[in-house]
Structures are given as structure tokens and as C-alpha cells.
C-alpha positions in Angstrom: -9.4 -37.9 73.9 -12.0 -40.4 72.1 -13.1 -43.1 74.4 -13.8 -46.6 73.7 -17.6 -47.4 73.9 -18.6 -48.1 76.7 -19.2 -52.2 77.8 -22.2 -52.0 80.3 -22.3 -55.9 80.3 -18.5 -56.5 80.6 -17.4 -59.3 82.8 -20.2 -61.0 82.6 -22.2 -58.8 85.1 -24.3 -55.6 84.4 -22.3 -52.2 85.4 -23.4 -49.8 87.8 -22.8 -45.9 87.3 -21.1 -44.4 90.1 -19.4 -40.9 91.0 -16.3 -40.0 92.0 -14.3 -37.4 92.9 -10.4 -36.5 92.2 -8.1 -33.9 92.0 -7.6 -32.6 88.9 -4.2 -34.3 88.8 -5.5 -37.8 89.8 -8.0 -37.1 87.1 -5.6 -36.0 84.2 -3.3 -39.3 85.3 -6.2 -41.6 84.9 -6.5 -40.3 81.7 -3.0 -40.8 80.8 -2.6 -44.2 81.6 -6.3 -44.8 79.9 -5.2 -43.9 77.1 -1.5 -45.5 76.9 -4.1 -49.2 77.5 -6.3 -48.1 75.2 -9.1 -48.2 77.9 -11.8 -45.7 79.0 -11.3 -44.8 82.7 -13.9 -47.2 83.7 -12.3 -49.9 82.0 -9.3 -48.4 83.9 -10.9 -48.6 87.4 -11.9 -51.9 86.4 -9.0 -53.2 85.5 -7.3 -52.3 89.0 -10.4 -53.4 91.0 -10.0 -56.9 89.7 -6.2 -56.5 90.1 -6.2 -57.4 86.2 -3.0 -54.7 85.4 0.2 -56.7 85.7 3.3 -55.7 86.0 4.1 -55.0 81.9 1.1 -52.8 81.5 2.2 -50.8 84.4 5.8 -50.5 83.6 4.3 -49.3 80.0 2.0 -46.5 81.6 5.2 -45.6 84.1 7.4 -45.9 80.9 5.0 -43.3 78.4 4.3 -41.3 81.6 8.0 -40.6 82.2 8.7 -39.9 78.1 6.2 -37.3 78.2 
């Protein structure tokens, strides 16, 4: 999967690198719906942070999830 470069200025803020940890299913699902949006999976985590995902971009990743 090719990411998006990255925005370390986005929202008008700088961006902080931080670590995480998942299981390798959470992982391979972040990357899923990533890249149904068209996101990296910071943009991702951003995006739900700031409760910016409505309900049309989640019924999209729900919908591509279930087709695959």
C-alpha cells in the first residue's frame, strides 16, 4: 500500500510522532479503512480523534470492508 505524504503541519498545529501498539488484526483494519479514505493511518487516527468521520464515510469503509 502507497501512503499519502505525510502532513506534519495539518490542522493548523505541528504533529507529534507517537507509538502504538495493535494486534495485528486492529492493524490490518486500520489499514483497510485508510485506504478505502484515501488516508494514511495517521490521517486515520486523526480523523477519529477530532470525531471528523461521519456517518457516509463509515458506512463506505463498513460497505468495502463487507465486499471484500
Amino acid at each position: 500500500m502507497t501512503r499519502p505524504k505525510a502532513d506534519r503541519e495539518g490542522y493548523g498545529e505541528k504533529k507529534d510522532r507517537v507509538n502504538i501498539t495493535l494486534t495485528p488484526t486492529a492493524q490490518r483494519l486500520l489499514d483497510q479503512q485508510a485506504s478505502v479514505l484515501g488516508v494514511s493511518r495517521s490521517e486515520l487516527i486523526e480523523q477519529i480523534a477530532r470525531g471528523l468521520l461521519g456517518s457516509y464515510p463509515q458506512a463506505k469503509v463498513l460497505g468495502e470492508f463487507c465486499a471484500n
